[in-house]
C-alpha positions as CSV (number, residue, x, y, z in Angstrom):
1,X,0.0,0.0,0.0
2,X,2.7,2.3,-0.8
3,X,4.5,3.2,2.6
4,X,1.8,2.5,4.8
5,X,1.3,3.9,8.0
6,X,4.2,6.6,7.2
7,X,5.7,5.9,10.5
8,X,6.2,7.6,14.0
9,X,4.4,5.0,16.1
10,X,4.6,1.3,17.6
11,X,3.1,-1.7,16.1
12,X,1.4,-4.3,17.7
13,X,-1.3,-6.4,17.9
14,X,-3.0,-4.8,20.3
15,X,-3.7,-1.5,21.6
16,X,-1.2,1.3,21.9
17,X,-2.3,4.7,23.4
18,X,0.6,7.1,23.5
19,X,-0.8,10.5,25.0
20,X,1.2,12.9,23.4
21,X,2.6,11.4,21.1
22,X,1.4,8.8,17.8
23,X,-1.8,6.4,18.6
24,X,-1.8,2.7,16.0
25,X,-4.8,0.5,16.9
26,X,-4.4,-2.6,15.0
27,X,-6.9,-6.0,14.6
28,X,-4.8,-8.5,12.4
29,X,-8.3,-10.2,12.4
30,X,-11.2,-8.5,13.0
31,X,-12.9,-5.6,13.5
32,X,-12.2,-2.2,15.3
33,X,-15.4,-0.4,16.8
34,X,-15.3,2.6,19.3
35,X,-18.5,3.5,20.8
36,X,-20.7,3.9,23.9
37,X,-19.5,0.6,25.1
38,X,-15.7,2.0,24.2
39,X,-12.8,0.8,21.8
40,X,-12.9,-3.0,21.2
41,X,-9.9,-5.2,19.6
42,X,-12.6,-7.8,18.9
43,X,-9.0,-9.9,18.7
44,X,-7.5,-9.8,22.3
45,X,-11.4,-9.1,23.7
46,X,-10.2,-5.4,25.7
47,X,-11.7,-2.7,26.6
48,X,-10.7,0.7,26.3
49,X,-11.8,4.1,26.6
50,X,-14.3,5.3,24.1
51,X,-11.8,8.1,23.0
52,X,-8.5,7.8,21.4
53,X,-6.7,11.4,21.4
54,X,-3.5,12.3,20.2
55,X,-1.7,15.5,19.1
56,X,0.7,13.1,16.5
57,X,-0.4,10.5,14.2
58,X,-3.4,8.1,14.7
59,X,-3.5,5.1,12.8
60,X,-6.3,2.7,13.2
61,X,-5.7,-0.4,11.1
62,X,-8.9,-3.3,10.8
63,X,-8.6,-6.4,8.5
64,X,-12.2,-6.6,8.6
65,X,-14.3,-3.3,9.4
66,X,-14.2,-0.2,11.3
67,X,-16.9,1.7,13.5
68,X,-16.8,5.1,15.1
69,X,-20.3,6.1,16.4
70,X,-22.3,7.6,19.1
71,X,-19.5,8.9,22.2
72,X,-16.9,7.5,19.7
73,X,-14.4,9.8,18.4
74,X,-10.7,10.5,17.3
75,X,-9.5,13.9,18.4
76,X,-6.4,16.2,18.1
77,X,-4.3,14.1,15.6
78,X,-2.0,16.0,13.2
79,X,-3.0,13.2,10.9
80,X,-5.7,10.4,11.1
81,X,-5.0,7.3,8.5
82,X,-7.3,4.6,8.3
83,X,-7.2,1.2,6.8
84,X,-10.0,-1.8,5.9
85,X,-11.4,-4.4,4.3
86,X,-15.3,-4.0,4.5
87,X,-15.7,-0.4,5.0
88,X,-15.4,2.3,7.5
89,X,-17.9,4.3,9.5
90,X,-16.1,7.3,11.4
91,X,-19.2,9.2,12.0
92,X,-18.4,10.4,15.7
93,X,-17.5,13.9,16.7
94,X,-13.7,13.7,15.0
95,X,-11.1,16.3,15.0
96,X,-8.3,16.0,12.2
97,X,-6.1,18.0,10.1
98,X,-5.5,15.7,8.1
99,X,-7.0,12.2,6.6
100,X,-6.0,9.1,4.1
101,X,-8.3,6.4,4.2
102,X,-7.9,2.7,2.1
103,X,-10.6,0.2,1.9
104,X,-9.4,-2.7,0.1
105,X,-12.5,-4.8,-0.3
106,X,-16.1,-3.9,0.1
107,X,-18.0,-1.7,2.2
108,X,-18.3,2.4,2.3
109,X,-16.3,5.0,3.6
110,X,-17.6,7.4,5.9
111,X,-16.2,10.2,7.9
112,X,-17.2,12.8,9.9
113,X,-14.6,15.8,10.9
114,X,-14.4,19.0,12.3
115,X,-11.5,21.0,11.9
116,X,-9.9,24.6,10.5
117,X,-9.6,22.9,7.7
118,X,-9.2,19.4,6.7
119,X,-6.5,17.8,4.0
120,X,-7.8,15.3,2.2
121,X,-4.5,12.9,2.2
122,X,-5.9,10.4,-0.3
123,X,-8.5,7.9,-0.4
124,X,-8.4,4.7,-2.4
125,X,-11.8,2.6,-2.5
126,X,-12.4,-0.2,-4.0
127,X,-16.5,-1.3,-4.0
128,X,-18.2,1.4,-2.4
129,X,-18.8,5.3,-1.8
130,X,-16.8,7.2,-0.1
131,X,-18.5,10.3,2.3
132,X,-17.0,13.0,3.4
133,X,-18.7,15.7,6.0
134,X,-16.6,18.3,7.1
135,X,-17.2,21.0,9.2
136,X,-15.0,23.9,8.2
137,X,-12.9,23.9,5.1
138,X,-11.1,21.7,3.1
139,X,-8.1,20.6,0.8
140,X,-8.0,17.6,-1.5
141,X,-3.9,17.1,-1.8
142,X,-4.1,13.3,-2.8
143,X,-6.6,11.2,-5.2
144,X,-9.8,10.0,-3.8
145,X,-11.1,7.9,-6.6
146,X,-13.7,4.3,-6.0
147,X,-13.5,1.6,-8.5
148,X,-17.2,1.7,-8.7
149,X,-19.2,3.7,-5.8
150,X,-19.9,7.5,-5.3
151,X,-18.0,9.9,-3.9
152,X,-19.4,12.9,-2.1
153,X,-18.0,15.8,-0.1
154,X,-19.9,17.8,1.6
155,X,-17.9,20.9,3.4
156,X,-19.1,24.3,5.2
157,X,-16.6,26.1,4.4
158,X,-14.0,26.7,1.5
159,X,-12.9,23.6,-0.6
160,X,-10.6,23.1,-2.9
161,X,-8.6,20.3,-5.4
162,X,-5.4,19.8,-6.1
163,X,-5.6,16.1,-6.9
164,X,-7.8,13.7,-8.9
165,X,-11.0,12.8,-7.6
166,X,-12.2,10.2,-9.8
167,X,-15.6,7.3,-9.3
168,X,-15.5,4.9,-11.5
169,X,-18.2,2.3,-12.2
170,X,-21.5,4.0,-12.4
171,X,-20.4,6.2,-9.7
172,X,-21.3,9.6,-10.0
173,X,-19.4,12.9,-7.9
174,X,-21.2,15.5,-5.6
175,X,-18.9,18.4,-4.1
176,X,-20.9,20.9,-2.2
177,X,-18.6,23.9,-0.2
178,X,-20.5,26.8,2.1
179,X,-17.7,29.0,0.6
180,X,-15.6,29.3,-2.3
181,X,-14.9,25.7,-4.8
182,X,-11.6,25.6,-7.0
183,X,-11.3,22.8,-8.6
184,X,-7.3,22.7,-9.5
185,X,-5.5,21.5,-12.4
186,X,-5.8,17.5,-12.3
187,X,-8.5,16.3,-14.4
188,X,-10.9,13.7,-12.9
189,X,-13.2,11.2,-14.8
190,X,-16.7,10.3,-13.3
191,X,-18.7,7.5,-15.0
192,X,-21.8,8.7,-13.1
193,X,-23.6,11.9,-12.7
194,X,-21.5,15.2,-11.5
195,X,-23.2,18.1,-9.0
196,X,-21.1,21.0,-7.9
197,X,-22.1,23.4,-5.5
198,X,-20.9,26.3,-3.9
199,X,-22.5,29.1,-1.9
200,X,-18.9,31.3,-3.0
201,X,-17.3,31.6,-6.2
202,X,-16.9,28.0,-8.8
203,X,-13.5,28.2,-10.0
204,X,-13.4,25.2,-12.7
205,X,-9.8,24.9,-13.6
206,X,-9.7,21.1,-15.1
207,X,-11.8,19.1,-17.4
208,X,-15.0,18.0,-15.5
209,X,-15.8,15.0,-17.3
210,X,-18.8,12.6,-16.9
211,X,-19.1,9.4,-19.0
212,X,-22.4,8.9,-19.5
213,X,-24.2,11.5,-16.6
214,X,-25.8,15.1,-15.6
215,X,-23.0,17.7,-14.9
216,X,-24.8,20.2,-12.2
217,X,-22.4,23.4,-11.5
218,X,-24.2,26.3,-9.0
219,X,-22.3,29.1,-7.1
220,X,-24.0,31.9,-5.2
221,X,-21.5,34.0,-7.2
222,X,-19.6,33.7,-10.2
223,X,-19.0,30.3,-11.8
224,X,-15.3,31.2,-13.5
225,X,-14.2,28.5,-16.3
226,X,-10.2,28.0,-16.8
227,X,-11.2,23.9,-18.0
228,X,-14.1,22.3,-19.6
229,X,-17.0,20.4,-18.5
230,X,-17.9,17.4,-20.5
231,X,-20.6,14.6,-20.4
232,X,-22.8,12.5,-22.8
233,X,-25.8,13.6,-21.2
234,X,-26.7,17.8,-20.1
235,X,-24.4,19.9,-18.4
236,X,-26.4,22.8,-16.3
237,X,-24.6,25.8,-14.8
238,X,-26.1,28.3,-12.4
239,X,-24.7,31.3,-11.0
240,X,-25.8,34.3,-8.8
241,X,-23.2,36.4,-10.5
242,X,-21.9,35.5,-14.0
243,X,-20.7,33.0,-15.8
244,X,-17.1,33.2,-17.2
245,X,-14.8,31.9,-19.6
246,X,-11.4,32.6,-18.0
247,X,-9.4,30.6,-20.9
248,X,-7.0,32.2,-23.3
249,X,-6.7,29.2,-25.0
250,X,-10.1,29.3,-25.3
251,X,-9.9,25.3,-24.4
252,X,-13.1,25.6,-21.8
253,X,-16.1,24.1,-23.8
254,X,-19.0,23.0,-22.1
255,X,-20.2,19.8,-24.4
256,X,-23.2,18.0,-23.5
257,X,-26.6,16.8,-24.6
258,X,-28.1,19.6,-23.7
259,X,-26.0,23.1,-22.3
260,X,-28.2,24.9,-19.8
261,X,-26.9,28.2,-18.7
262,X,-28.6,30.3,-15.8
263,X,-26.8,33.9,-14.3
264,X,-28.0,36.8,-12.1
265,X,-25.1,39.1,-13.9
266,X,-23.5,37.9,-17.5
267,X,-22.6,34.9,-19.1
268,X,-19.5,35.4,-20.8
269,X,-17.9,38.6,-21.8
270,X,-18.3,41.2,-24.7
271,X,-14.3,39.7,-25.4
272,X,-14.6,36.3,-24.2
273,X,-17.5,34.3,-24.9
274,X,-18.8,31.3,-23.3
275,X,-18.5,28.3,-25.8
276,X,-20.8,25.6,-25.6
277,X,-21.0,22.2,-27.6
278,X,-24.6,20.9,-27.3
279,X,-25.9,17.9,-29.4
280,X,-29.2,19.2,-28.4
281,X,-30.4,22.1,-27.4
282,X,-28.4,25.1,-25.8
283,X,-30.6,27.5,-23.6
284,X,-29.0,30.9,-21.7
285,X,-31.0,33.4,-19.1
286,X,-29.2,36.0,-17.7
287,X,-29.9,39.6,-15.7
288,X,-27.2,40.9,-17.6
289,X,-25.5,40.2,-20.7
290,X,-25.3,37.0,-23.0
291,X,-22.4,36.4,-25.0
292,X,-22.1,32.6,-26.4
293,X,-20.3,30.9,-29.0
294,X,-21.8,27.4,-30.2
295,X,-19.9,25.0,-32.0
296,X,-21.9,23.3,-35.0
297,X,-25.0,23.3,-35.4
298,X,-27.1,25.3,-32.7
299,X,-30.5,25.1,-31.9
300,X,-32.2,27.1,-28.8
301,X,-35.3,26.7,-27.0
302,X,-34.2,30.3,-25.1
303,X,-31.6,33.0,-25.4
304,X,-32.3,35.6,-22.7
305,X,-31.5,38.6,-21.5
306,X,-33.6,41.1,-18.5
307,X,-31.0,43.8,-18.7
308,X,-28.8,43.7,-21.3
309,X,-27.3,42.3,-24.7
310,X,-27.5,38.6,-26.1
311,X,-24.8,37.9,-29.0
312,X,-25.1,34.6,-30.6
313,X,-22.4,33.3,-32.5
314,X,-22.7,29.9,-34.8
315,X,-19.7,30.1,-37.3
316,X,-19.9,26.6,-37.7
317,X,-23.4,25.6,-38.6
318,X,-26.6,26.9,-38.8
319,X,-29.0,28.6,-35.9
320,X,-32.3,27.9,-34.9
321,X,-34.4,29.2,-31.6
322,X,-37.6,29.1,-30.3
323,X,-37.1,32.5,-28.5
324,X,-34.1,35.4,-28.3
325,X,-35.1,38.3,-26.2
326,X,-33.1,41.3,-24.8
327,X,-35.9,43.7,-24.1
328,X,-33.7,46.3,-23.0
329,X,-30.8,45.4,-25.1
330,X,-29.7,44.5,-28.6
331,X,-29.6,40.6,-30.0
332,X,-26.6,40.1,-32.8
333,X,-26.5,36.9,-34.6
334,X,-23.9,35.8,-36.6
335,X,-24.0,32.6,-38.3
336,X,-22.6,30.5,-41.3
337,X,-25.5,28.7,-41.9
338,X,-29.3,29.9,-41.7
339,X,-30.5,31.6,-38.9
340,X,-34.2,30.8,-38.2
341,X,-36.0,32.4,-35.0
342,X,-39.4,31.8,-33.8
343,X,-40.2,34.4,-31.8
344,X,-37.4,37.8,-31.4
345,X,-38.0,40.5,-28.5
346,X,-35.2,43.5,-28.6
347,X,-34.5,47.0,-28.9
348,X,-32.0,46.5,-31.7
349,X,-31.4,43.4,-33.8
350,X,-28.9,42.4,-35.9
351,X,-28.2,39.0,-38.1
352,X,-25.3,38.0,-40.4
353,X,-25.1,35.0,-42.2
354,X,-21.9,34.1,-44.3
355,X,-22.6,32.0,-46.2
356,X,-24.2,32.7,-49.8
357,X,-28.0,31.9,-50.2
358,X,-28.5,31.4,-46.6
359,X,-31.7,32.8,-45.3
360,X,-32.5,34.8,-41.7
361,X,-35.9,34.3,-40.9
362,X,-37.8,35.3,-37.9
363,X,-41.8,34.4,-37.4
364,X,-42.2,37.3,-35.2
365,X,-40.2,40.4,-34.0
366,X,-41.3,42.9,-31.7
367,X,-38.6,45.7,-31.8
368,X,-37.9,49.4,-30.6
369,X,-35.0,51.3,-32.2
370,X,-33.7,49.4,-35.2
371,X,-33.0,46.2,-37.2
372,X,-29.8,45.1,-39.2
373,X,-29.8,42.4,-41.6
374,X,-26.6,41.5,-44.0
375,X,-27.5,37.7,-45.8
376,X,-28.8,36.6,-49.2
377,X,-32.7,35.7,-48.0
378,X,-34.5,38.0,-45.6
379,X,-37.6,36.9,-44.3
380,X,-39.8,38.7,-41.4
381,X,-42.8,37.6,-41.2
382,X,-44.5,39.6,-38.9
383,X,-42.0,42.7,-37.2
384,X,-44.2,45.2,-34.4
385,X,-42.8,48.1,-34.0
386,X,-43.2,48.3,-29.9
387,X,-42.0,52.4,-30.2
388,X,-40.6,53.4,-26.5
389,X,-41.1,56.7,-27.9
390,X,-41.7,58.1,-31.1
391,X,-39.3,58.0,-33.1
392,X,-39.1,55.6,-36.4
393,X,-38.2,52.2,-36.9
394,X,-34.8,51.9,-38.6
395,X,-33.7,49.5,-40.8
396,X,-30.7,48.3,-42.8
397,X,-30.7,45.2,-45.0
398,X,-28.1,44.1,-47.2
399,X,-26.7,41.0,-49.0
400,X,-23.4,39.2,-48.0
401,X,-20.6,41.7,-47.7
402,X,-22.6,44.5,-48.3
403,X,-23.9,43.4,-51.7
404,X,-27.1,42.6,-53.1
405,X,-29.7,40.5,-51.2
406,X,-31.5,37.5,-53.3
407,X,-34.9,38.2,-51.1
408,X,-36.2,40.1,-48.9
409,X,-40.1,39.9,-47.6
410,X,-41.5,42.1,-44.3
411,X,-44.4,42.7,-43.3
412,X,-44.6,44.9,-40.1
413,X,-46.7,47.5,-38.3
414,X,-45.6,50.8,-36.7
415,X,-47.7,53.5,-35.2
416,X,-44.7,55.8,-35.2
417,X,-43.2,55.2,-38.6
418,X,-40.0,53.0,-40.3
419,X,-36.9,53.9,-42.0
420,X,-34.9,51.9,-44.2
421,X,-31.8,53.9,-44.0
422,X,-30.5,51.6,-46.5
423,X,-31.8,49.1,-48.8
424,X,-29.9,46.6,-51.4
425,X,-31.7,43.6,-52.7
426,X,-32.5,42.1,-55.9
427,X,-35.7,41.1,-54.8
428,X,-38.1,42.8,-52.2
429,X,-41.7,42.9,-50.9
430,X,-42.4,45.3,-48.3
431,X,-45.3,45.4,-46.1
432,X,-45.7,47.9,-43.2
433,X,-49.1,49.0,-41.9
434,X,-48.2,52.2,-41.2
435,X,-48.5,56.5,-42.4
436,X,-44.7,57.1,-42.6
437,X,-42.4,54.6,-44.5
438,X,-39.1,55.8,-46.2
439,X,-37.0,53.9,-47.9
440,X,-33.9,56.8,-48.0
441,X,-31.0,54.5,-50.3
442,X,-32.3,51.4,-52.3
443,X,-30.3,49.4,-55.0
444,X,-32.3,47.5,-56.9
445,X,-31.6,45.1,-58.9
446,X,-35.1,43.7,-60.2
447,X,-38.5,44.4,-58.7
448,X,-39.5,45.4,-55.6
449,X,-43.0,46.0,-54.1
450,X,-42.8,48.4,-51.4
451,X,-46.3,49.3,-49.3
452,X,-47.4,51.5,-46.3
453,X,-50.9,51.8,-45.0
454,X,-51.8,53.7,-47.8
455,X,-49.8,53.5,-51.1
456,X,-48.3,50.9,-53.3
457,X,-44.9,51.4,-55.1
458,X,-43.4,49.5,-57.3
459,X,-39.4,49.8,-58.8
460,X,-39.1,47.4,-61.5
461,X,-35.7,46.7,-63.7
462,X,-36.3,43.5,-65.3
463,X,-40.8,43.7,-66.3
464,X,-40.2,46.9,-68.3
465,X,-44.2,47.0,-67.8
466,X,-46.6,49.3,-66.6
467,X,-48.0,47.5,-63.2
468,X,-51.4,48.0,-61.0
469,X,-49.4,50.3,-58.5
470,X,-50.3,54.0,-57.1
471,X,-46.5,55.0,-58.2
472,X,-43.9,52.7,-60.4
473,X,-40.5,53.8,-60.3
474,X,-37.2,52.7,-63.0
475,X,-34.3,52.9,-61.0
476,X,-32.1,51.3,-63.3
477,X,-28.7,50.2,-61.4
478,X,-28.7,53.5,-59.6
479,X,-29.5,54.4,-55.9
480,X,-33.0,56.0,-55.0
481,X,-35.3,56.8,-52.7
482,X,-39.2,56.6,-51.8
483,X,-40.8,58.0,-48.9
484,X,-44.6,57.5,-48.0
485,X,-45.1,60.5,-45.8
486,X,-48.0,60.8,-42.9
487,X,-49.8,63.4,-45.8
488,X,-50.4,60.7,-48.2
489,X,-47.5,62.3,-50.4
490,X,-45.1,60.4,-52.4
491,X,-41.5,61.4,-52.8
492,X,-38.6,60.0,-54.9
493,X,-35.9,60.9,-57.2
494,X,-36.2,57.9,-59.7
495,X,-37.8,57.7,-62.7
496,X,-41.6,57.5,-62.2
497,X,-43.7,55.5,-64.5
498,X,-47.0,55.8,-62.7
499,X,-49.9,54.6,-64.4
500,X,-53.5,53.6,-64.4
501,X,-55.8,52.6,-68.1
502,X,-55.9,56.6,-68.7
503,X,-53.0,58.2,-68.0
504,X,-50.8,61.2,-69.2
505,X,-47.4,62.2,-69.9
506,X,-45.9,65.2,-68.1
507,X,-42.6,66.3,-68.8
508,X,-39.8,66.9,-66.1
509,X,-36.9,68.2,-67.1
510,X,-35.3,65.0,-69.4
511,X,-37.3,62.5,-67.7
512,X,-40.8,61.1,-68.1
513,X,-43.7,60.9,-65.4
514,X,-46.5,58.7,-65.8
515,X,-49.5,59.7,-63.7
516,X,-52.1,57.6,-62.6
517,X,-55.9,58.9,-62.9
518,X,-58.9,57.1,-62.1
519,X,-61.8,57.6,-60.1
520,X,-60.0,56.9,-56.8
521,X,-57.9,59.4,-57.3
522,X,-59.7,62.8,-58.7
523,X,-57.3,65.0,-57.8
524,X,-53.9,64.6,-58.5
525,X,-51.1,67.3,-58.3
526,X,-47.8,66.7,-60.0
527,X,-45.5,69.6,-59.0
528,X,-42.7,67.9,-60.8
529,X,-38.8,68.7,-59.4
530,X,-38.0,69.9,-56.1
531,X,-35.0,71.7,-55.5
532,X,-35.1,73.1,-52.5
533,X,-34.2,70.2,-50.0
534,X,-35.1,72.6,-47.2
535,X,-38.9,72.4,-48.0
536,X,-38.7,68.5,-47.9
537,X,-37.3,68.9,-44.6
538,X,-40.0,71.0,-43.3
539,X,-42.6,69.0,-44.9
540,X,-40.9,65.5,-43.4
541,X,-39.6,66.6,-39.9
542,X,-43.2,66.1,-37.9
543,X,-42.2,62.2,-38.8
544,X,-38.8,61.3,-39.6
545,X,-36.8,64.0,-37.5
546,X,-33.2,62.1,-38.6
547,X,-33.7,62.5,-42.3
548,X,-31.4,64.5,-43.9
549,X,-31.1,65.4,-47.8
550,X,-28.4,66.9,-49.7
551,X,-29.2,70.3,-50.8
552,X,-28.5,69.1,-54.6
553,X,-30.8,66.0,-54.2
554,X,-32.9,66.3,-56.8
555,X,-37.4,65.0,-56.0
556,X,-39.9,64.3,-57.6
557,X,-43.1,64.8,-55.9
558,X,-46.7,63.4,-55.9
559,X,-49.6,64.4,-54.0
560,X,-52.7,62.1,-53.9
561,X,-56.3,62.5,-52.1
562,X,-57.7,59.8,-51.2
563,X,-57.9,56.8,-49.0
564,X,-56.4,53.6,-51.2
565,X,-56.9,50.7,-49.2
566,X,-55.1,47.6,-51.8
567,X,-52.2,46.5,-50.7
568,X,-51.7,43.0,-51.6
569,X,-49.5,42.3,-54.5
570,X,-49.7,43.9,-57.2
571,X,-50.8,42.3,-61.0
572,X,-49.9,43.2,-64.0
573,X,-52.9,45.2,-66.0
574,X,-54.0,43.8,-69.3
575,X,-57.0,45.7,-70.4
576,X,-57.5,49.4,-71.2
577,X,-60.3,51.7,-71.1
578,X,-59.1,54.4,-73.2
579,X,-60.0,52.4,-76.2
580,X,-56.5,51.6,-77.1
581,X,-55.5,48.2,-78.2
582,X,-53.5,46.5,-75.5
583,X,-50.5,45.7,-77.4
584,X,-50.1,48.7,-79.0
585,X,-50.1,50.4,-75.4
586,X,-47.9,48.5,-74.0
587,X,-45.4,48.5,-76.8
588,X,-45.7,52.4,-76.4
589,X,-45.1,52.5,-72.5
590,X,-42.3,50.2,-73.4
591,X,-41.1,52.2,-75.8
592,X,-40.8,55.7,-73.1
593,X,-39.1,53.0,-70.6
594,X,-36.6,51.9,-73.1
595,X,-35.8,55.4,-74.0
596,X,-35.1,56.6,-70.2
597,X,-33.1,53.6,-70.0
């Protein structure tokens, strides 16, 4: 047994009680129990007192088992080592400062202690658990590990490891501390189920590893990762404070069926995110902050936030979640794959996908300042505009590096107003039920269908025909604008082909306007070029407060009465009532286009 006992007392086989000096009980045959009745040597039949104190070294030493209970105790030893074959019960009112037990057959461990603080010498068992209840604090310096059986430590105060503590079997681990937990550098594999629990700070500097069980980490302050946490089935961490990644080697993954992360204050840093590995599902709640990195594939049932930010980052796979919510913050999503989201709460959202031809789509959104999208497919289908005050939505959507989207679809309500500050798609339909929609800087490279409340606008590159739409616009490949203002006006600097059956050609400058005229519309004013940006401002500010024109941007401006209510998608018109053969007036409304082209 490696040096056992390490010396300093006398061996016999008997009793020997040295007062101040080292105490060695030893049965070469049976068992050792101190009680009420006192210390037995079932071998020689004597009694002794029921209390074996000594300020040195104890060693008690059965071939069979050991008992300690009721009035039975071991005080004031330096060190206490213990040895067995079936088990050992030292549950009496002990006092150590320091412990190495061996149990060579079957039977648990068990001992009770009340010191300072305890050192865990080493404990080697070989069929059964091993308890440990200290009162006080504690230090593991040597393995504990069981061939198959539990191990659990239960401390009041401060514990920490600096050894392996290992259960194999089906064994499982349970470390609970009043105070602070470190677990130190020396990894240790469990076969069972893993709990962790400290009412201080969790300091995690090894692998935590679990074969084939739950890892459970709480602290009633920060749980602080240096190592990694790793188990076949869920891994759950719960902090009061936050939840750190501490690694510059960015080594400390927590990998599991299921990741389940829980903080009063963050989890993970703006600089140093939490990564997680989860087969399954991955769910985060904070107060604060969320900042995690998933590895492949991640799907969510929850990313939460009460008080701050929640940053997603998948750069390996694709995203899904049922929910992301950071009511008083901003979600960012960043993904190589597609990002689908069920249900989105924020005051500013943004989503990046990197790969080409990957969509973002989000069921519903309910958002306050602002929304940025960069990916090839945007798809929102249902964005409320929950205004905090009143100022406009504002939104930015863009392809992959800033180019051209393939898609984008939104539909959205806002009883304030939205702004796409900036627009870039090959494809859009635009939806919001509201008075005051701008779109300020659009590239186009299609058709796009853009609707508020009121009004229906069309851009169109690639039809080159006149469409059932209140204003249609031929951008060409440059950059425009339309704004639907609260007035039921109409602005934009593009080329305006807006039409109805009877319509009529006024003439702006070198560019063509084609004004629509039916009975819905009775009174229409075309006042043709604006140049003074100034008067655009006035006539805009009540709504959109941040737009700003250039003095030499040049408008084009369309007033309509009336109260048009369509604003479904638009299709094409094929008859006309002016009496006019449709072919011919579509060749000549061609023709105009083709000639502003």
């Amino acid at each position: 047994l490696g040096g056992w006992p390490p010396g300093g007392g006398v061996r016999r086989g008997g009793i020997v009680y040295t007062d101040a000096g080292d105490v060695e009980v030893s049965s070469a045959g049976g068992d050792i129990e101190l009680g009420a009745a006192g210390l037995t040597a079932w071998l020689n039949g004597d009694a002794q007192p029921d209390r074996v104190r000594a300020t040195g070294l104890i060693v008690l030493d059965a071939t069979a088992g050991m008992l300690l209970q009721h009035d039975g105790r071991i005080r004031g030893a330096r060190e206490l080592w213990t040895r067995s074959a079936h088990g050992q019960h030292l549950a009496g009112d002990n006092a150590a400062g320091a412990w190495h037990a061996v149990n060579t057959a079957d039977g648990d461990i068990v001992f009770y202690n009340t010191a300072d603080t305890l050192r865990i010498l080493g404990v080697t068992q070989n069929a059964g658990a091993v308890e440990v209840r200290q009162t006080g604090a504690a230090q593991v310096t040597g393995a504990v590990t069981t061939a198959a059986g539990d191990i659990a430590l239960y401390v009041t105060g401060a514990l920490t490891t600096h050894a392996v503590v290992a259960a194999g079997g089906a064994g499982g681990l349970t470390m609970t501390a009043g105070g602070d937990m470190v677990i130190g550098d020396e990894a240790g594999t469990v076969f069972g189920a893993v709990r962790l629990d400290a009412g201080g700070f969790l300091d995690v500097h090894s692998l935590v590893f679990s074969d084939s069980g739950r890892i459970d980490m709480r602290a009633g302050r920060d749980v602080v990762f240096f190592g990694a946490a790793q188990t076949g089935d869920a891994v759950t961490v719960d902090a009061g404070g936050s939840i750190i990644n501490a690694s510059y080697a960015d080594n400390a993954v927590l990998t599991g069926r299921a990741v389940d992360l829980t903080a009063g204050a963050d989890i993970g840093q703006p600089d140093r995110f939490v990564v997680v590995s989860a087969r399954d599902v991955l769910n985060a709640r904070a107060g604060g902050g969320v900042w995690v990195r998933g590895l492949g594939d991640v799907y969510s049932g929850h990313l939460e936030s009460a008080a701050g930010d929640v940053t997603l980052y998948a750069l390996e796979g694709a995203f899904r979640a049922d929910r992301v919510a950071a009511p008083a913050g901003t979600v960012t999503v960043v993904s190589a794959g597609p990002v689908a989201v069920q249900e989105l709460a924020a005051v500013q959202a943004n989503f990046t996908v990197r790969s080409q031809g990957r969509p973002v789509q989000v069921t519903e959104a309910a958002l306050v300042r602002g929304l940025t999208v960069e990916a090839d497919v945007v798809r929102f289908s249902s964005i409320d505009h929950a205004a905090g005050g009143q100022e406009p939505l504002r939104v930015t959507v863009t392809g992959r590096h800033e180019g051209l989207a393939d898609e984008v679809y939104m539909f959205g309500r806002s009883s304030v107003g939205v702004v796409f500050d900036r627009l870039d798609a090959d494809f859009a339909d635009i939806t919001f039920i509201t008075d005051d929609l701008a779109f300020l800087d659009v590239l186009l490279g299609s058709t796009a269908y853009l609707r508020n409340a009121h009004h229906l606008a069309v851009a169109d590159n690639v039809e080159r025909r006149l469409m059932d739409a209140h204003l249609q616009v031929h951008p060409r490949d440059e950059r425009f604008y339309v704004i639907f203002a609260a007035n039921r006006t109409i602005l934009s600097n593009a080329l305006d082909v807006n039409y109805d059956d009877d319509y009529i050609v006024n003439e702006f400058d070198t560019e063509n306007s084609f004004v629509r005229s039916t009975f819905k519309y009775p009174h229409v004013v075309v006042l043709g070029e604006v140049q003074d940006a100034a008067s655009v401002v006035r006539l805009l500010a009540p709504v959109f407060a941040g737009v700003v024109f250039d003095e030499n941007m040049r408008l084009q401006l369309l007033e309509m009465d009336g109260t048009p209510l369509n604003t479904e998608a638009p299709e094409p018109t094929e008859t006309t009532s002016a009496g006019e053969p449709e072919a011919e007036r579509q060749a000549d409304a061609n023709e105009r286009l083709d000639g502003n082209a």
